[in-house]
N, CA, C and O of each residue as an XYZ file, in Angstrom:
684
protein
N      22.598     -5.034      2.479
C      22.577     -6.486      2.603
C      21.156     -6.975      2.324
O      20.254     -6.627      3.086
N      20.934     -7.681      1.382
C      19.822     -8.745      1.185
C      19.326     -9.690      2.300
O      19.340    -10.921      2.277
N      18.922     -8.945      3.196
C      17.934    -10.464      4.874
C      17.410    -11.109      4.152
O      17.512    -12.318      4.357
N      16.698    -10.711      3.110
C      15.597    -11.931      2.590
C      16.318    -13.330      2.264
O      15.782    -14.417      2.052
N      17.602    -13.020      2.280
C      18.171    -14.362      1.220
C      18.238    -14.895      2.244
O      17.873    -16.070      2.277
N      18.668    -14.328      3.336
C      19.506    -15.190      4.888
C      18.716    -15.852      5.396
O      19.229    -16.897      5.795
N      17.189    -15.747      5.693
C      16.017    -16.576      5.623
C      15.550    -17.630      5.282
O      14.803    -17.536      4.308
N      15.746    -19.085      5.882
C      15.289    -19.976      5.187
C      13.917    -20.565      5.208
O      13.496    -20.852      6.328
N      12.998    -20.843      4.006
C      11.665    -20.951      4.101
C      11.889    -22.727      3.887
O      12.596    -23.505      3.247
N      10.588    -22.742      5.055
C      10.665    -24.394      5.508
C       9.031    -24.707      4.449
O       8.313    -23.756      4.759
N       8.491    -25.321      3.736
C       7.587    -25.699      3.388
C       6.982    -26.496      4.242
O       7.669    -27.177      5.004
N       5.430    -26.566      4.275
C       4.511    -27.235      4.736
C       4.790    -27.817      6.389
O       4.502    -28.911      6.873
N       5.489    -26.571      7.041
C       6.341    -26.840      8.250
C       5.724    -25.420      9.185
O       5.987    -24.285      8.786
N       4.974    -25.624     10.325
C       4.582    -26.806     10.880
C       3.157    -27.949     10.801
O       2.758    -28.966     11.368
N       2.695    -26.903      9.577
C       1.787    -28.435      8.950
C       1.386    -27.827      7.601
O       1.659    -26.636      7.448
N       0.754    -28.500      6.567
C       0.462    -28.592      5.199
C      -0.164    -26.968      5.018
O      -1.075    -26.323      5.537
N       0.934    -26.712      3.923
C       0.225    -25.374      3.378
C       0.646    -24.143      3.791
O       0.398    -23.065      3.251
N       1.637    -24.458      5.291
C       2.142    -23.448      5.946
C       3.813    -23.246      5.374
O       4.541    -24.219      5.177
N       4.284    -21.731      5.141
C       5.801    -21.588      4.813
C       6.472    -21.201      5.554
O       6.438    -19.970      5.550
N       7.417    -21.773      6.569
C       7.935    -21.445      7.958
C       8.886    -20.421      7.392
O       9.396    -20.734      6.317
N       9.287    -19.031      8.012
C      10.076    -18.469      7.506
C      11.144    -18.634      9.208
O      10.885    -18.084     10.278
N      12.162    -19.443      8.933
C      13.339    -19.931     10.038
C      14.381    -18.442      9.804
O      14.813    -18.148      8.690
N      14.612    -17.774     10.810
C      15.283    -16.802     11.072
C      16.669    -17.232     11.476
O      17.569    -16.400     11.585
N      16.945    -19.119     11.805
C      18.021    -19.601     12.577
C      19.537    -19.298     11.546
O      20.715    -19.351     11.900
N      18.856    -18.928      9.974
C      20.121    -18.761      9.316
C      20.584    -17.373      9.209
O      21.638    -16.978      8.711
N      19.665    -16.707      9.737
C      20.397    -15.087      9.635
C      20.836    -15.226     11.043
O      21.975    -14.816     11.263
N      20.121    -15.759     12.131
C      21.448    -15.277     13.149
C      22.876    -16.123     13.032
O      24.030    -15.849     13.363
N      22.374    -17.062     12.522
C      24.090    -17.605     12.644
C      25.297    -16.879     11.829
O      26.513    -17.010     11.969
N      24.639    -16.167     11.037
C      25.819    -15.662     10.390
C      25.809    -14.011     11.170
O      24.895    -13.195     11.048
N      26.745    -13.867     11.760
C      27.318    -12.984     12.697
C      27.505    -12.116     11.593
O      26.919    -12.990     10.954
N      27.716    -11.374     10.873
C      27.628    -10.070      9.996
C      26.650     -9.552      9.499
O      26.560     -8.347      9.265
N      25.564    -10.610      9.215
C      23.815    -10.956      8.972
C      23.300     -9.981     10.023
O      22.815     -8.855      9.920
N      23.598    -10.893     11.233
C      22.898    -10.534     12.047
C      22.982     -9.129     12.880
O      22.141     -8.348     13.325
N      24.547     -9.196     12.870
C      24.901     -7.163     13.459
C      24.020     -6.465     12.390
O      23.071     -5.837     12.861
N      24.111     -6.459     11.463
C      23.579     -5.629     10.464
C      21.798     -5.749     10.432
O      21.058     -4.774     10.295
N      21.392     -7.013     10.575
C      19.682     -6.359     11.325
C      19.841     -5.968     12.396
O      19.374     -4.829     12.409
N      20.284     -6.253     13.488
C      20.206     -5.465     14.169
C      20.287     -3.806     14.421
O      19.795     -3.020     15.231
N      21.176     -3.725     13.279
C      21.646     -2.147     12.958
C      20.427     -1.698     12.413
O      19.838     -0.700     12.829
N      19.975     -2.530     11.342
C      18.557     -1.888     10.600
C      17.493     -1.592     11.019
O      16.878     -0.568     10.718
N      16.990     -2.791     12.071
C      15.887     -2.282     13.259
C      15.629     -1.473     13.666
O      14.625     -0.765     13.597
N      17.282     -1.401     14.617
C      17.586      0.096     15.950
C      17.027      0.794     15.007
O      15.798      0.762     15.055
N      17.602      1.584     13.932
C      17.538      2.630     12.990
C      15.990      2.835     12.583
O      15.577      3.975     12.369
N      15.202      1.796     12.487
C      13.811      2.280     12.217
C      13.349      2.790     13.404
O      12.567      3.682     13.073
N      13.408      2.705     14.985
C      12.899      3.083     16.087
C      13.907      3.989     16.821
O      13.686      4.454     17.939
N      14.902      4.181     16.189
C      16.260      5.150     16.828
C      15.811      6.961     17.284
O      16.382      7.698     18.088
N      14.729      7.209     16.505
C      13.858      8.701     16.549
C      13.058      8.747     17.600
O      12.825      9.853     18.087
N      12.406      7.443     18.234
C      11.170      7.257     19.451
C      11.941      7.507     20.881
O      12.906      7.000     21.452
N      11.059      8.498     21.137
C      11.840      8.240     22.349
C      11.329      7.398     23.311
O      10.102      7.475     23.367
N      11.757      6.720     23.990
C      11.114      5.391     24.325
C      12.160      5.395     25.809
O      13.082      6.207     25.892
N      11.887      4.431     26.878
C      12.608      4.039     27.783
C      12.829      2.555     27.715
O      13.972      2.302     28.096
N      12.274      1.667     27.430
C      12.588      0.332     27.142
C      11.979     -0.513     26.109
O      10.785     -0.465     25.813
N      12.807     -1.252     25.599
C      12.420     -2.290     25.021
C      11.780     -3.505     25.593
O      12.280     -3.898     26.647
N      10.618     -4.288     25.041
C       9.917     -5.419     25.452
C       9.949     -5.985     24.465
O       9.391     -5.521     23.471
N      10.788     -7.471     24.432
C      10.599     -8.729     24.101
C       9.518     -9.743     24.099
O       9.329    -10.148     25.245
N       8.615    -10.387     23.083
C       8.189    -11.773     23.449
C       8.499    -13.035     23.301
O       8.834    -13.545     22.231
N       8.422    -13.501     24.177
C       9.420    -15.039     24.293
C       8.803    -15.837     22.830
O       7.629    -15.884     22.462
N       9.828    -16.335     22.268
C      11.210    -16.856     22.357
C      12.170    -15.233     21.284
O      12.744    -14.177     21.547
N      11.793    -16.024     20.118
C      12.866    -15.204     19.046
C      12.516    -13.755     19.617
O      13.321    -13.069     18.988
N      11.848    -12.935     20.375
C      11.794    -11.560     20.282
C      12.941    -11.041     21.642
O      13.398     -9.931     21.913
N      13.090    -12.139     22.170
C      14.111    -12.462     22.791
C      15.538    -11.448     22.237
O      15.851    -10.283     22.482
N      16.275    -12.701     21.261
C      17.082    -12.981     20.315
C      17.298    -11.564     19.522
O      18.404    -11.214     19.110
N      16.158    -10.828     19.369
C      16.067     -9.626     18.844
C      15.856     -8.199     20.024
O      16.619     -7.257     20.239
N      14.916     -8.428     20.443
C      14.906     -7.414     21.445
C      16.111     -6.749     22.548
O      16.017     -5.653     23.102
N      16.843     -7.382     22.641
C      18.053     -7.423     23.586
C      18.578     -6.484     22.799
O      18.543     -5.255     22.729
N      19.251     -7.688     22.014
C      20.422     -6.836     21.102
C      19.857     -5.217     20.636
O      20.738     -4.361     20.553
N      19.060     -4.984     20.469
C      18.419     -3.849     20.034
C      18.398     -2.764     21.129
O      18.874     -1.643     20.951
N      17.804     -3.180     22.296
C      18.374     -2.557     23.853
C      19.545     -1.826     23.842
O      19.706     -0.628     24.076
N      20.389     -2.731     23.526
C      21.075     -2.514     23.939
C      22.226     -1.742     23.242
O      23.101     -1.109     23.834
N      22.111     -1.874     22.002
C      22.447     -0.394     20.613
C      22.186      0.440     20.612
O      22.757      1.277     19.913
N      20.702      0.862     21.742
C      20.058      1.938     21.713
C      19.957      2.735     23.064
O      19.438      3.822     23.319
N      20.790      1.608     24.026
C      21.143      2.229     25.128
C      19.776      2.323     26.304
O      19.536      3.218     27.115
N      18.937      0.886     25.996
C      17.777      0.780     26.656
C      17.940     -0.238     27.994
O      18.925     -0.921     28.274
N      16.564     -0.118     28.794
C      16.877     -1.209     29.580
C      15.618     -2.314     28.218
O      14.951     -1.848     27.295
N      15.745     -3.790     28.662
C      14.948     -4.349     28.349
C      13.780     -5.403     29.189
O      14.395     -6.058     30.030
N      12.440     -5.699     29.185
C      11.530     -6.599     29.756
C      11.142     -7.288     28.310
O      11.004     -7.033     27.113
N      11.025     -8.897     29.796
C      11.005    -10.221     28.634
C       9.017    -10.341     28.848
O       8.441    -10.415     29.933
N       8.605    -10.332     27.995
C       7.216    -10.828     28.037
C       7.440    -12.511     27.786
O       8.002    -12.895     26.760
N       6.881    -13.610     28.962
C       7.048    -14.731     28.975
C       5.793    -15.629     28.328
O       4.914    -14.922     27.835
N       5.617    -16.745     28.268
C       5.072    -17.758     27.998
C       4.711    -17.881     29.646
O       5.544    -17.715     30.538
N       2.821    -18.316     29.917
C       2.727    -18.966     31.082
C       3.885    -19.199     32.100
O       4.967    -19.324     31.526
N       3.953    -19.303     33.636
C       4.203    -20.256     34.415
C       5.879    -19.793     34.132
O       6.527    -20.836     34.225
N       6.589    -18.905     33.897
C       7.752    -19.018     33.625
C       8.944    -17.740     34.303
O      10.167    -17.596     34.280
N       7.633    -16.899     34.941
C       8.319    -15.773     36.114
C       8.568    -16.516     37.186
O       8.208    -17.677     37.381
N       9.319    -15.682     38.016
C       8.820    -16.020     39.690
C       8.901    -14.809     40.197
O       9.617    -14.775     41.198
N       8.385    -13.676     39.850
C       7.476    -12.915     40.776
C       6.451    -12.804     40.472
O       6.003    -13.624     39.671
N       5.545    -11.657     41.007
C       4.162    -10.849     40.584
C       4.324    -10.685     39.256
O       5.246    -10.137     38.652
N       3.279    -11.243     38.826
C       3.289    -11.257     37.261
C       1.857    -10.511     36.923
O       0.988    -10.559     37.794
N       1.552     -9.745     35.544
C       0.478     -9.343     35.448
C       0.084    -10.351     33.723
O       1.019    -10.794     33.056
N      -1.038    -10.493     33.390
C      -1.097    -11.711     32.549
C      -2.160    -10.963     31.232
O      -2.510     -9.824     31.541
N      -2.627    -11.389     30.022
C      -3.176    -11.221     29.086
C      -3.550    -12.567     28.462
O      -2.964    -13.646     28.537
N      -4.513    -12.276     27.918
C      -4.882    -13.720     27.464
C      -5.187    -13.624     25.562
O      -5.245    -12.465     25.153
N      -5.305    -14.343     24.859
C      -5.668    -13.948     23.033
C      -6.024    -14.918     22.616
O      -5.859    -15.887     23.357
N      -6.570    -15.128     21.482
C      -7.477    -16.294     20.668
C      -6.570    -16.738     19.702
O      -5.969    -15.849     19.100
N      -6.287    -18.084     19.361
C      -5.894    -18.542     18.761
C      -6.691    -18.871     17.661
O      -7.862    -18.497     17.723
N      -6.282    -19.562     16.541
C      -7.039    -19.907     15.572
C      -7.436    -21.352     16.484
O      -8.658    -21.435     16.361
N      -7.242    -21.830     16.833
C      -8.055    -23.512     17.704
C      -7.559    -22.917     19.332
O      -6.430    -23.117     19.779
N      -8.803    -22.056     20.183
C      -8.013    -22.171     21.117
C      -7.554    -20.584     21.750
O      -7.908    -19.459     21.397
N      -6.563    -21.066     22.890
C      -6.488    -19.216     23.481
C      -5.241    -19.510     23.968
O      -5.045    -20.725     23.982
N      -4.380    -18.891     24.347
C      -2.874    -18.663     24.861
C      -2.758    -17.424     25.571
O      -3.717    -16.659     25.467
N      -1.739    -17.051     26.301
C      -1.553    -16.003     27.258
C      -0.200    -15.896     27.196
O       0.692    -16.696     26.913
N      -0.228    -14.440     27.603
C       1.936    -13.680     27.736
C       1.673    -13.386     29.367
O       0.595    -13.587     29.927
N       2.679    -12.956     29.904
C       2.833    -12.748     31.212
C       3.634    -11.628     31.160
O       3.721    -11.189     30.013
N       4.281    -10.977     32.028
C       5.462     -9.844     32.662
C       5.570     -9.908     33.906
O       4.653    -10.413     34.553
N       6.497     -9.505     34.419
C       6.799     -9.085     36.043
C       6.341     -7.878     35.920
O       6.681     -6.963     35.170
N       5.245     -7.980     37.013
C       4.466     -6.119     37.067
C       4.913     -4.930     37.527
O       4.437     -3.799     37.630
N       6.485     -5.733     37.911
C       7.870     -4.451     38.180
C       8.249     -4.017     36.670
O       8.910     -3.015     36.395
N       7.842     -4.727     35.947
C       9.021     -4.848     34.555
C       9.089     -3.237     34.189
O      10.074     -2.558     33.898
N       7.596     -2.835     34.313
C       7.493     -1.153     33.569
C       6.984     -0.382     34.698
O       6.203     -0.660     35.608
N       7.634      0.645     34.392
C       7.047      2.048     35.320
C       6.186      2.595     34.636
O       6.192      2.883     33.439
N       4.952      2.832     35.911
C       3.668      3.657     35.153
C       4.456      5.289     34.162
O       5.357      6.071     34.466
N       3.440      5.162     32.816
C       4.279      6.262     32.371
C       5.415      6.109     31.804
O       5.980      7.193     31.656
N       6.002      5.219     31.418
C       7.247      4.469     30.491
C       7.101      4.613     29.061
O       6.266      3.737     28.839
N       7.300      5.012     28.219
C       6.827      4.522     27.249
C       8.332      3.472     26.091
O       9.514      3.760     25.900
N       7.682      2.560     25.710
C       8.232      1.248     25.267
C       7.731      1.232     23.683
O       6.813      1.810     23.103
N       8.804      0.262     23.233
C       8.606     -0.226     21.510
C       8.680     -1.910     22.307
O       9.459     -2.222     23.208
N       7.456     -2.960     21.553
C       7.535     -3.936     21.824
C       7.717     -4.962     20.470
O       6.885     -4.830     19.572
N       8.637     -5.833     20.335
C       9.621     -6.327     19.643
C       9.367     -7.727     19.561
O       9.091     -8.341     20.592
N       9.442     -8.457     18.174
C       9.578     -9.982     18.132
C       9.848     -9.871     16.760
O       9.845     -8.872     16.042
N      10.109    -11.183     16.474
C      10.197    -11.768     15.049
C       9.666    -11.946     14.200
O      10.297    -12.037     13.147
N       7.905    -12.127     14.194
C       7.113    -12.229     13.210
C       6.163    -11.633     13.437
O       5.836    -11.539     14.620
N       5.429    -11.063     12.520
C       4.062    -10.471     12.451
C       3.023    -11.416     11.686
O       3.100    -11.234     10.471
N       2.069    -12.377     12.054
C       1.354    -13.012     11.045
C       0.071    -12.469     11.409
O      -0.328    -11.639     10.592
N      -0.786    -12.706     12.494
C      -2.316    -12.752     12.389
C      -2.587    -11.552     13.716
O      -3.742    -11.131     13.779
N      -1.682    -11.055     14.651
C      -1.327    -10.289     15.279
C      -1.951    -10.572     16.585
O      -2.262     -9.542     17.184
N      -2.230    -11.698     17.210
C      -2.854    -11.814     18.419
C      -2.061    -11.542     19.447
O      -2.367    -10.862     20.426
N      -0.541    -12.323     19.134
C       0.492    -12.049     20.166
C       0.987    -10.422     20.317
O       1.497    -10.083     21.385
N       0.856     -9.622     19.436
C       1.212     -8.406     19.359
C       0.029     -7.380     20.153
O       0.286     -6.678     21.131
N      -0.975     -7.457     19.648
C      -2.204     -6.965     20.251
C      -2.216     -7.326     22.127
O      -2.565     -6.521     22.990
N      -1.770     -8.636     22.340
C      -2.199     -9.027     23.727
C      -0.743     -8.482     24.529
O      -0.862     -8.371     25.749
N       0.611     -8.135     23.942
C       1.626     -7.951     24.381
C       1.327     -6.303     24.673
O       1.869     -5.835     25.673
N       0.399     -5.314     23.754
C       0.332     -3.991     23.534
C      -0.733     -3.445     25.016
O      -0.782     -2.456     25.748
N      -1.646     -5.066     24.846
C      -2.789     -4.459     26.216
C      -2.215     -5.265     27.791
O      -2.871     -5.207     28.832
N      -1.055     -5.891     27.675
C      -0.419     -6.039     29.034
C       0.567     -4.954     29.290
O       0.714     -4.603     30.460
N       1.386     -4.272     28.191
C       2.217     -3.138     28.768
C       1.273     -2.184     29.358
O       1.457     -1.847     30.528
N       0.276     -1.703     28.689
C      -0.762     -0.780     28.973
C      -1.655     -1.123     30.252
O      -2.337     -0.287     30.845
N      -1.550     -2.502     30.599
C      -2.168     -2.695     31.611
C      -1.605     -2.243     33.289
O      -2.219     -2.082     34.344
N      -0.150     -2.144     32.914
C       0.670     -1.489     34.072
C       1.051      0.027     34.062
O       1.842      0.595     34.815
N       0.274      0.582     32.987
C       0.421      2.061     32.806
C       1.340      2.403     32.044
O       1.909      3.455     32.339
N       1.849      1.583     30.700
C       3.250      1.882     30.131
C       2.486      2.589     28.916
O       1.362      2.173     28.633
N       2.918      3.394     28.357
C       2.521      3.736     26.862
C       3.681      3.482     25.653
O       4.872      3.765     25.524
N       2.673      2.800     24.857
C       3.515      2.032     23.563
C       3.129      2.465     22.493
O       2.106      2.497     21.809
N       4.837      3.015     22.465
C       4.972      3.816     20.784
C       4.722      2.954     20.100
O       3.513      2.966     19.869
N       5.435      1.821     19.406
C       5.449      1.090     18.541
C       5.551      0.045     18.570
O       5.960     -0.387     19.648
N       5.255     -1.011     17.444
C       5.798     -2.380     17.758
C       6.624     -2.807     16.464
O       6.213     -2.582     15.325
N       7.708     -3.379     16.718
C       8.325     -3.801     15.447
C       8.523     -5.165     15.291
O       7.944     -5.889     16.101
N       9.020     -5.539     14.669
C       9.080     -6.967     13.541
C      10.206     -7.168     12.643
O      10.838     -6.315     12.019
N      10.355     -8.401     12.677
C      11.817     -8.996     11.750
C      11.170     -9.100     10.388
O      11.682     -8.804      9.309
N      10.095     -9.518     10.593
C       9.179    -10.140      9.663
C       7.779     -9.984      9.889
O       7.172    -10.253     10.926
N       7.237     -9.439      8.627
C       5.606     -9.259      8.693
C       5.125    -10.293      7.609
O       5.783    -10.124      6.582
N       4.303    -11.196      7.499
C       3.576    -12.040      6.741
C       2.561    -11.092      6.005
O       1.713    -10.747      6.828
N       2.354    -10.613      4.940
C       1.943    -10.025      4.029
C       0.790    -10.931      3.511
O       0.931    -11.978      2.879
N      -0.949    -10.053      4.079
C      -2.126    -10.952      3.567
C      -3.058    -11.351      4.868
O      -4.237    -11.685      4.978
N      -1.928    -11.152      5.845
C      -2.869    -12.222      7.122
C      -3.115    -10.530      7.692
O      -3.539    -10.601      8.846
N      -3.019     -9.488      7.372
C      -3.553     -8.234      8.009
C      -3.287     -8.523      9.385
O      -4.208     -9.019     10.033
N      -2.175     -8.300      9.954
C      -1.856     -8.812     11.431
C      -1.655     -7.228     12.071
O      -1.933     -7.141     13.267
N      -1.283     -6.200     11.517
C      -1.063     -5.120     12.045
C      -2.519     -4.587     12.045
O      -2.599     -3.628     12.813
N      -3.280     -4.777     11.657
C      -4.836     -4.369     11.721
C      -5.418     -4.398     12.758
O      -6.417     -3.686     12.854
N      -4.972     -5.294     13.995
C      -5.347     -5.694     15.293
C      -4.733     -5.270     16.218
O      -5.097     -5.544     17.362
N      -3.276     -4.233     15.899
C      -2.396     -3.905     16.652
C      -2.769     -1.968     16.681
O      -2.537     -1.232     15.723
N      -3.375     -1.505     18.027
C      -3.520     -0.271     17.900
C      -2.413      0.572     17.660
O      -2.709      1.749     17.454
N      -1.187      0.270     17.632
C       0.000      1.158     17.675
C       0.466      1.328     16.479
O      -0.204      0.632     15.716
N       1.639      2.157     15.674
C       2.733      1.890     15.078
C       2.750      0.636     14.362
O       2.374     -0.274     15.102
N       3.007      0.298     13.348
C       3.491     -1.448     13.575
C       4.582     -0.647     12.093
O       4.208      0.057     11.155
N       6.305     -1.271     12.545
C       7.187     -1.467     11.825
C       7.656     -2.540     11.516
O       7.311     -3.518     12.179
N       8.530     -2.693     10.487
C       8.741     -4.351      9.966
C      10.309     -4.263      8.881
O      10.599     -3.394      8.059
N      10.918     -5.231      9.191
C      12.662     -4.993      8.620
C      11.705     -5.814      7.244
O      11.372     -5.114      6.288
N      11.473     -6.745      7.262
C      11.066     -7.759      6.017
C       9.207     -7.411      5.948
O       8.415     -6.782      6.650
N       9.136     -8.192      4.737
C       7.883     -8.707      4.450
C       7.862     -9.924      3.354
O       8.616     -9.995      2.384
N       6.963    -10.758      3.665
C       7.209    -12.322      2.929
C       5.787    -12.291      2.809
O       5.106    -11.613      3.579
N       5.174    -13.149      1.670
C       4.378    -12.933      1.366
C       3.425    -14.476      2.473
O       4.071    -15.518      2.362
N       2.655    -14.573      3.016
C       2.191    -15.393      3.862
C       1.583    -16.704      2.959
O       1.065    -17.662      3.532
């Protein structure tokens, strides 16, 4: 199956110069979407791993389903302010600016080792800061994978692990 086609690229969205690559048309189509999912599992199906980690939102959307093909448990890495327990936190640089992921510091057992999962790969801050909060609770991380890697912005360059990828679009 061709993903690339299922992909719709938004121009100059969310501001001038930028090519949104919207993932909302491969999940809607339910045969699309079993089938990345199938393709993913299959790149990380050899690791032996104990859980999958999600980052909010789309790694969400992906991470689960992947869990759960592979017979994993899964942890959601959140956006600020959005647990309600003990949370352990990371912080990363934005291009204007800094942002932070969170976890429940139950999420991983010291000694776990995890593949951590989302939708895009562009400049890799969110990936890098998701790699030094698992590690910050003692988890060790095989890999990190991707729906999509932006090709140019060297985003896996910042990511000490693994970095796998179903697509690549040129950024």
């Amino acid at each position: 199956m061709n993903f690339e086609e299922k992909i719709r690229s938004i121009e100059d969205y969310p501001k001038e110069g930028v090519t949104f690559r919207d993932i909302t048309t491969l999940l809607k189509d339910g045969e699309a979407f079993k089938a990345c999912i199938d393709a993913m599992a299959d790149l990380v199906r050899d690791e032996k791993v104990d859980k999958i980690i999600g980052i909010e939102a789309r790694g969400f959307l992906i991470g689960a389903p992947i869990a759960y093909h592979l017979g994993l448990g899964f942890v959601p890495i959140r956006k600020p302010g959005k647990l309600p327990s003990e949370i352990v936190s990371e912080s990363y640089e934005l291009e204007y600016g800094s942002d932070s992921v969170e976890m429940h510091i139950d999420g991983i057992e010291e000694g776990e080792k995890v593949i951590i999962v989302d939708d895009l790969l562009a400049t890799g801050g969110t990936g890098a800061a998701a790699v030094k909060l698992c590690r910050s609770v003692g988890a060790e991380v095989a890999s990190c994978l991707f729906l999509i890697e932006l090709d140019g912005l060297d985003g896996r360059d910042g990511i000490d692990v693994p970095v796998n990828a179903l697509l690549h679009f040129p950024a």
